[in-house]
Phi, psi and omega in degrees: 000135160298128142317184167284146211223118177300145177268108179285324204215172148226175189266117146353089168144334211074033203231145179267149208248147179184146196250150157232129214009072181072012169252114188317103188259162220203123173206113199290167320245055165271153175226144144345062215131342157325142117250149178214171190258092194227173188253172174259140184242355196182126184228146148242219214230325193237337187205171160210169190255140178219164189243144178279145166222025175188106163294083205271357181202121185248115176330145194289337176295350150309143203218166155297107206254145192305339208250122189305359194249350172340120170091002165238326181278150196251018157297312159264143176211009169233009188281028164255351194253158154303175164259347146345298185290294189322292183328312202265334165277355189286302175326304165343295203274300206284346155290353177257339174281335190252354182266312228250318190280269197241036174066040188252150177269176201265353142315318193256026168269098148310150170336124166303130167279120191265150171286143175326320199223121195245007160242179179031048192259306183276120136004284172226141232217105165236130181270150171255153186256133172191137168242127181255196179279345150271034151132206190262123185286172142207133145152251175267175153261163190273162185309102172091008187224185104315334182294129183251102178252153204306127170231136172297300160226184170243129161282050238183303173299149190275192199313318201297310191301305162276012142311277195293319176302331193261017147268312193269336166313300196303331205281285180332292202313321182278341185290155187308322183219059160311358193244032182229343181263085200272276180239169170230120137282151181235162188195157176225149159240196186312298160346313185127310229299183194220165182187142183192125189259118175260118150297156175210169185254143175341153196042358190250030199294313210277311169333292177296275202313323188287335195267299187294326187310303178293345171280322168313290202283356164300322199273357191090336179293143167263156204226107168268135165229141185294148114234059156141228194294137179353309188310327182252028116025061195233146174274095178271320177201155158099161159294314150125337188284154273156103190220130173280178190198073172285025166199129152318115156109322175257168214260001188315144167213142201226130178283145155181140235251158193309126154114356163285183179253157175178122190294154178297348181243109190269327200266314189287334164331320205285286179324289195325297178326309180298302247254309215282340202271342174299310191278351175273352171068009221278152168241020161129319172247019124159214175014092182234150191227145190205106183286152190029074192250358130109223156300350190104021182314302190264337209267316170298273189335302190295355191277325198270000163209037170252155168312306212219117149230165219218091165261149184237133158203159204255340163282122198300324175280330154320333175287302183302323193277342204263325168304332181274308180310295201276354152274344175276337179270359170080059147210104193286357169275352226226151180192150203225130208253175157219111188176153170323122169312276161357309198269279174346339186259350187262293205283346163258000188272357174288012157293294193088141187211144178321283170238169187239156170225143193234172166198064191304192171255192183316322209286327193094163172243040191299266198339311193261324170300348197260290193298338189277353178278336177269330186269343154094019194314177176282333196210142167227140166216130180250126176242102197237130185256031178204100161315322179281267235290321181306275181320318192270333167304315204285358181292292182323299184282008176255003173237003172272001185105039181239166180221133172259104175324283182226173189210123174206142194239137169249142197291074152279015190217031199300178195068330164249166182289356185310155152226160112223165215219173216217125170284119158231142190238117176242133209290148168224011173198000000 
């Protein structure tokens, strides 16, 4: 047991800071302004992780958090902050990893854009599964476990999503082999419309599918079921594609189909888009490559006042989906690879391209960020969901003749500690 330890600050994962004898403690669903009583749970060399076990003074910035599993499901690590706060530490933290990480000043860190909307928000949804002896569970694993505990709704998930969760409980829970369904995905689009990828364990495909097809299609939903890696994918009812509206205000509508990518938050996508055509500036002639471009979320936009643009992505039905969007959008510029970013970048750049736009996954793009400091574009805009993988990328250009103009990070995730942000770079030497 700790004494009692003030919470100063909090930290990148989402646990609030507080020192004990010259030591850094990490204490998760802690605030800024806390004193507590906590135990140590993981003691290290520079710091240790502790759990609260007595809140003896509660920060003002504390609130009632809406979801009765709070604090047990690892989904959330902030519905206990305003959301005010959550903004201005989100700003923080991520003006302090890249000012600290790789030197960039705090002038060129722009304001974070908070989301509109701090509930109902996400898009896609994955439940975890499980049948015990009291019935069939859905919903999360608890915070560090497996254990999957049972949720009615999320408030975090939009309306459609927790629609659909309380039709595939009842649906499972009655079904031939509920102890066979490890998760369901949900997904939503712009629309409303619903889709949904059921796992299932090896042999129990046909089973599950003769029973759930006519309960989809009574509810409308389109429906896939899993058993193991993407590839195996099988289509049971529905189109199954899904359209985003990825420019405020215009009629673009861009499809993508299960087991593709689309960020969860469509109204802030909506802000990342905008924000990314600006800062590409382009005025008509050219040339642009967009390394992990999914379906064409950036590359269709950036198409419509670029000469040329060239997306690369190593998954093949994105590629597929990102050609029909842009043939269903009348843009005839654009040509789209399926291949490895990295192998991609070698074999093309001798077209030589303006800008380059990347959107890596969580793990980052440091290789390709090595190499794009050697092929020199005019321009980078890094779109990143990890401040720490974001900062060690951005070292190799900034020390290749790069500038980082601006930096800014959008709230797509509120209630968790997530950011992501959208980077721009201009060759100076």
């Amino acid at each position: 047991m700790i004494e009692p330890i003030a919470i100063e600050n909090l930290a990148y994962g989402g646990s609030g800071v507080g020192r004990h004898q010259g030591k850094a403690v990490f204490v998760p669903l802690s605030a800024p302004g806390d004193l507590v009583r906590c135990r140590v749970v993981r003691e290290k060399k520079q710091y240790c992780e502790a759990e609260i076990v007595e809140l003896l003074e509660p920060a003002g910035c504390r609130r009632a958090a809406p979801c009765p599993v709070f604090g047990e499901c690892g989904g959330c690590q902030w519905q206990h902050l305003a959301y005010a706060d959550q903004a201005r530490w989100k700003q923080e933290i991520f003006a302090d990893t890249l000012a600290r990480r790789c030197g960039v000043s705090r002038e060129r860190i722009l304001p974070l854009v908070e989301a509109p909307d701090e509930w109902a928000y996400r898009s896609r949804v994955q439940f975890k599964c499980r049948m015990t002896r009291d019935g069939f569970v859905m919903g999360f694993y608890r915070r560090g476990s497996h254990f999957v505990i049972d949720v009615d709704s999320c408030p975090i998930a939009a309306a459609p999503i927790n629609r659909a969760l309380a039709l595939f409980r009842q649906w499972l829970g009655a079904s031939p082999c509920p102890e066979r369904v490890p998760q369901v995905d949900l997904a939503c689009g712009d629309d409303g419309r619903l889709r949904a990828e059921v796992h299932v364990l090896e042999g129990a495909q046909e089973l599950l599918a003769g029973h759930l097809e006519p309960l989809a299609a009574a509810a409308g939903i389109s429906l896939f079921i899993q058993a193991g890696r993407k590839s195996t994918l099988r289509h049971v009812r529905g189109s199954g594609e899904l359209f985003i509206h990825p420019l405020a205000g215009e009629p673009m509508a861009l499809a993508y189909g299960p087991g593709g990518f689309a960020q969860v938050n469509l109204a802030q996508n909506r802000a990342l888009v905008g924000h990314v055509l600006g800062a590409a500036a382009l005025g008509g002639s050219e040339r642009v490559l967009d390394l992990f471009c999914g379906m064409g979320n950036f590359s269709l936009p950036l198409a419509r006042h670029a000469a040329s643009v060239v997306g690369v992505e190593d998954y093949a039905p994105s590629i597929a989906m990102a050609r029909r969007n842009a043939s269903a959008n009348g843009l005839g510029n654009t040509r789209f690879l399926a291949c490895p970013a990295e192998s991609a970048l070698a074999e093309q750049w001798q077209e030589g391209f303006d800008l380059v736009l990347l959107d890596p996954p969580r793990a980052g793009a440091y290789d390709i960020c090595r190499e794009l400091g050697r092929a020199r574009p005019g321009k980078i805009i890094y779109i990143s969901c990890d401040p720490q993988t974001l900062a060690r990328d951005l070292a190799p250009l900034l020390h290749s003749g790069y500038s980082l103009n601006s930096s800014r990070a959008f709230d797509l995730f509120p209630q968790t500690y997530h950011v992501e942000s959208v980077s721009v770079l201009t060759r100076t030497a």
